[in-house]
C-alpha positions in Angstrom: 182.6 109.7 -19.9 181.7 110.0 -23.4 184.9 110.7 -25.7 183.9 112.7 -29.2 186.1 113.5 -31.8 186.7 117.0 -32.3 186.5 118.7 -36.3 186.5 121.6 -37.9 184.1 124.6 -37.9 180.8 123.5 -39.1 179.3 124.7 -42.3 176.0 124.7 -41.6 175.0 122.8 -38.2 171.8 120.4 -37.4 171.0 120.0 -40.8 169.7 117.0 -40.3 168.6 116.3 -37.0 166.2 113.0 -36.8 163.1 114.8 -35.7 163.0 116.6 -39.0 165.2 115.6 -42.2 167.6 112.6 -43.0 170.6 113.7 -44.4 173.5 114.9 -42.5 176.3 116.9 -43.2 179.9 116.7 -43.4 182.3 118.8 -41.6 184.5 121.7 -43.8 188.3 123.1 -44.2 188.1 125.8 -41.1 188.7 129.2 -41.9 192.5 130.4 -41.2 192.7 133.2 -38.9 192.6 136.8 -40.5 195.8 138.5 -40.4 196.0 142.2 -38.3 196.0 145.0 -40.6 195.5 148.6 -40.4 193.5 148.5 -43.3 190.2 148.4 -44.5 190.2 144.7 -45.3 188.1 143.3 -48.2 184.7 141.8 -48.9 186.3 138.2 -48.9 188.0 138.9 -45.4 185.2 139.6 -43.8 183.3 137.2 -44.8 182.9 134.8 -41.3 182.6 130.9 -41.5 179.2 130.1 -42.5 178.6 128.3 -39.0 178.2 132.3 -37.8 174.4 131.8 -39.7 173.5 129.3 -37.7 174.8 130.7 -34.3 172.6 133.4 -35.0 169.4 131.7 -35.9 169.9 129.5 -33.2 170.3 132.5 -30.6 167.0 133.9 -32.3 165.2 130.5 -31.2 166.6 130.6 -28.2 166.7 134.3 -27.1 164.2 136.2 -29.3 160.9 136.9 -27.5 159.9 137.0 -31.5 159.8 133.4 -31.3 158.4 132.5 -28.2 155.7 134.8 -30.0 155.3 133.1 -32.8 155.2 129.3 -30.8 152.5 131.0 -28.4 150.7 132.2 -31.8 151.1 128.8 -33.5 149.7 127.1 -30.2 147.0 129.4 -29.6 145.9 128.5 -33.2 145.6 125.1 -32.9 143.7 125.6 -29.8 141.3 127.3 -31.6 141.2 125.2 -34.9 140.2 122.2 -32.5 137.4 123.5 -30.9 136.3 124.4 -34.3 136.4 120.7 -34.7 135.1 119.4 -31.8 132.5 121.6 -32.2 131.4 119.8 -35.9 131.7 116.6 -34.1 128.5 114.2 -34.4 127.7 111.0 -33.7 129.0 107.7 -34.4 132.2 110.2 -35.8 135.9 108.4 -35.5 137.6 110.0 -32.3 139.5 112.5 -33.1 143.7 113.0 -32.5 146.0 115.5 -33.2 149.2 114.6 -34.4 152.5 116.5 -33.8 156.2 116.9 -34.5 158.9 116.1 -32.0 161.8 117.7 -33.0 161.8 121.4 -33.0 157.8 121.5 -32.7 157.0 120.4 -29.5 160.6 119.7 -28.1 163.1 122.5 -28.3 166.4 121.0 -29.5 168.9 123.7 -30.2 170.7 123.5 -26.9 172.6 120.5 -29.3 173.1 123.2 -31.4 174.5 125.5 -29.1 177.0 122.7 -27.9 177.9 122.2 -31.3 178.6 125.4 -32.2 180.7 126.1 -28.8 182.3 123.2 -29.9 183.0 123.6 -33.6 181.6 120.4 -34.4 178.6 119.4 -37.1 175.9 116.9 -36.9 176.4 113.1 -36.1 174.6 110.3 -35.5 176.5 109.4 -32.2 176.6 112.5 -30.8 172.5 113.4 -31.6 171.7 109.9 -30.0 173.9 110.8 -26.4 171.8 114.3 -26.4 168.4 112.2 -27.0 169.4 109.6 -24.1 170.1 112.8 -21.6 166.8 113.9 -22.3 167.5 117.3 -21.8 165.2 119.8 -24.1 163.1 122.1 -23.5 158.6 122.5 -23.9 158.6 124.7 -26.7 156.2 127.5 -25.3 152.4 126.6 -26.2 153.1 123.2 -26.6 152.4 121.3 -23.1 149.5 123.6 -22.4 147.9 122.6 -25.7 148.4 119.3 -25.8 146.5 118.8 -22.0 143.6 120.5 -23.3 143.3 118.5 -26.0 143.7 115.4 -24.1 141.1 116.8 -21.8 139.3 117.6 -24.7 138.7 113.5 -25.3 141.2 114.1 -28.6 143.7 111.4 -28.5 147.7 113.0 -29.4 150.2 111.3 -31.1 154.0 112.4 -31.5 155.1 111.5 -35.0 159.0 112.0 -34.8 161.7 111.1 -37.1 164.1 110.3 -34.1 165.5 106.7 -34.4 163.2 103.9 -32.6 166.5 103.4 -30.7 166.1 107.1 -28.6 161.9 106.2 -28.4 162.2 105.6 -24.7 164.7 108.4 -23.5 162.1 110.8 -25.8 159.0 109.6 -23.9 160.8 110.3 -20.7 161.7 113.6 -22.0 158.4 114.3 -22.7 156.7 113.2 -19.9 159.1 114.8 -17.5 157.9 118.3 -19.2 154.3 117.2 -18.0 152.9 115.9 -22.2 150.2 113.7 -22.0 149.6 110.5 -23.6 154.0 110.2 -23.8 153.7 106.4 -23.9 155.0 103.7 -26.4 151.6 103.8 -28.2 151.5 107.2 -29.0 155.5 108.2 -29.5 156.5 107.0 -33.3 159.6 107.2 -33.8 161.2 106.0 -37.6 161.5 102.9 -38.5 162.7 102.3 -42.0 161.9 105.5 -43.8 161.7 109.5 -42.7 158.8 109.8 -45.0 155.7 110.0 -42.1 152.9 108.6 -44.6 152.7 105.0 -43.5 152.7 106.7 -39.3 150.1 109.1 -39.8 147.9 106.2 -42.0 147.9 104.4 -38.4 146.9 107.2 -36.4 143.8 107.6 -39.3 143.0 103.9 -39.0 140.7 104.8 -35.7 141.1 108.6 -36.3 139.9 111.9 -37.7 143.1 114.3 -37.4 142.0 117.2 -36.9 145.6 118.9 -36.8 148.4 118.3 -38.0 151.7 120.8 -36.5 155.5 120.8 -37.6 158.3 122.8 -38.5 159.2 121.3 -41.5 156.3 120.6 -44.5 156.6 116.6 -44.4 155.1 116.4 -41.5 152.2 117.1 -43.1 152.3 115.7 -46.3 154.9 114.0 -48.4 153.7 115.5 -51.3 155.9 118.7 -50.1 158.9 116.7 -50.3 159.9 117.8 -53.9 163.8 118.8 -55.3 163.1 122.6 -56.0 162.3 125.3 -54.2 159.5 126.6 -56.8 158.1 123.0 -56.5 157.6 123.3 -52.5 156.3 126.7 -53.1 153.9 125.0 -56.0 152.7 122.5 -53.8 152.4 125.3 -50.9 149.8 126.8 -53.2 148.2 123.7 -54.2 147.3 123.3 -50.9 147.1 126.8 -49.1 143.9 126.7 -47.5 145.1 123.6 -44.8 147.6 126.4 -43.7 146.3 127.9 -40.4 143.4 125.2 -40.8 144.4 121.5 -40.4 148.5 122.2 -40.8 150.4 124.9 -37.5 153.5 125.3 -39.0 156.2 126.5 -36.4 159.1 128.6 -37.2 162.7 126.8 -37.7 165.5 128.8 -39.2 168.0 126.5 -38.1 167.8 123.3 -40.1 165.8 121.3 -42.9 164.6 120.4 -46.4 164.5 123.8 -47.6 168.1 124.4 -47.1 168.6 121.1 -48.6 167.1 122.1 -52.2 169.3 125.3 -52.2 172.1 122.6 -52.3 170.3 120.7 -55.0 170.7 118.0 -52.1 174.2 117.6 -52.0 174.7 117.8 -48.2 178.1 117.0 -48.4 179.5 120.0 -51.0 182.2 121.9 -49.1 181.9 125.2 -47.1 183.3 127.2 -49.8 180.4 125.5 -52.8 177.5 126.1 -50.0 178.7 130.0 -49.1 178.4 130.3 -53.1 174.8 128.1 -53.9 173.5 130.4 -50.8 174.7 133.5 -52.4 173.4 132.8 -55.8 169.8 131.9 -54.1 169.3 135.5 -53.0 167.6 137.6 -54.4 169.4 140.8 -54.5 168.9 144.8 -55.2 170.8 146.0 -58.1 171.6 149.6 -57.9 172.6 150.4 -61.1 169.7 150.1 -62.6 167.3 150.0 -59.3 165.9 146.2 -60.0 166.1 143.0 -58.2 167.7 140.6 -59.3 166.3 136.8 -58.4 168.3 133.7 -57.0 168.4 130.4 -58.3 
């Protein structure tokens, strides 16, 4: 039986799960219960541990039919976007591959989440690894269906995952179990010495033409995304809009990654308290008094 040490309520859970960013985060003071009153109690009292936010975007992954929506949509356009390039295909071309995600893109992970959160614990190393060796996630919906036609298709697929190479085989069993082609060593790249995916994808390109690219968080298309502000990301967003819908599928993850790492200026480990205020002070917020908006930093 695996024994785990049991901490406090988590400020922010799976912010760093391997399949999509490297930093992980540090559990916080818990919140001491409220006291009963009969009345109205104030702002600050109501205010629930910030682990609440994630409970609730992870029941929206796992519950909303919003979502399996939006993976179907995200599927059905990479379905279409390779056609489109098998269709441009001529002779003596490279083959062509299609490289995707693990984490959060193909595999759903949040039932770690959800023990986590029935749990009160925050992401760990140990912990993430045991979940990977039970092999226990979900298709996300689109994804296995896709995948076979490209396959069928003559397009090669390769998994580009920031997992650890020491969960590569338990993940290829995962994936094959859930019916994914080409789940083999060759094709499942795991991290090795850096999350950055340049070098990975560079191999795939060696004897390929990718025609798509799909993720949930922007370095898994390009590194060039990977920059320490939030107007930065959205500049380089812009810089490079028209691969959106094109040669990058982005899916939907409001549970964890690099943009919630910016709002912290990357300091994973600040407390509950100093990540409930940078979150606050990145809103952008109405301002009755004088009917503007006011915008977050």
């Amino acid at each position: 039986m695996r024994q785990y040490v049991t901490i406090s309520t988590t400020a922010t859970l799976l912010l760093t799960m391997a399949g999509c960013a490297s930093s992980a985060s540090q559990p916080d003071v818990p919140v001491a219960p409220r006291p009963v009153t009969s009345e109205a109690p104030s702002a600050a009292t109501q205010i629930a541990p910030i682990s609440d936010q994630a409970m609730l975007a992870t029941l929206w992954v796992q519950r909303s039919a919003e979502f399996h929506a939006l993976s179907l949509q995200a599927f059905n356009v990479a379905h279409d976007r390779l056609n489109m390039a098998l269709a441009r295909r001529v002779q003596h071309d490279k083959p062509l591959a299609v490289v995707v995600d693990v984490d959060d893109t193909v595999l759903d992970t949040t039932s770690y989440g959800g023990w986590a959160l029935r749990k009160g614990r925050t992401y760990d190393s140990q912990s993430w690894a045991n979940w990977v060796d039970d092999a226990v996630s979900a298709a996300s919906p689109g994804a296995v269906d896709f995948l076979n036609y490209a396959q069928r298709s003559g397009v090669d697929v390769y998994y580009i995952t920031n997992r650890k190479a020491a969960g590569k085989q338990a993940t290829i069993a995962n994936l094959a179990a859930l019916g994914f082609p080409q789940a083999n060593a060759e094709h499942v790249m795991p991290r090795t010495d850096s999350s950055d995916k340049t070098e990975r994808r560079a191999v795939v390109t060696a004897d390929h033409d990718i025609a798509i690219l799909m993720g949930d968080n922007l370095g898994d298309f390009d590194q060039a995304f990977q920059q320490d502000s939030t107007a930065a990301r959205h500049a380089e967003v812009d810089k490079q809009a028209k691969s959106f819908g094109r040669r990058f599928v982005m899916l939907p993850n409001p549970t964890y990654g690099e943009w919630e790492g910016v709002i912290y200026k990357g300091n994973w480990e600040a407390s509950e308290t100093e990540k409930r205020a940078m979150r606050a002070a990145a809103l952008n917020a109405w301002q009755p008094d004088d009917g503007s908006v006011s915008a977050g930093k």
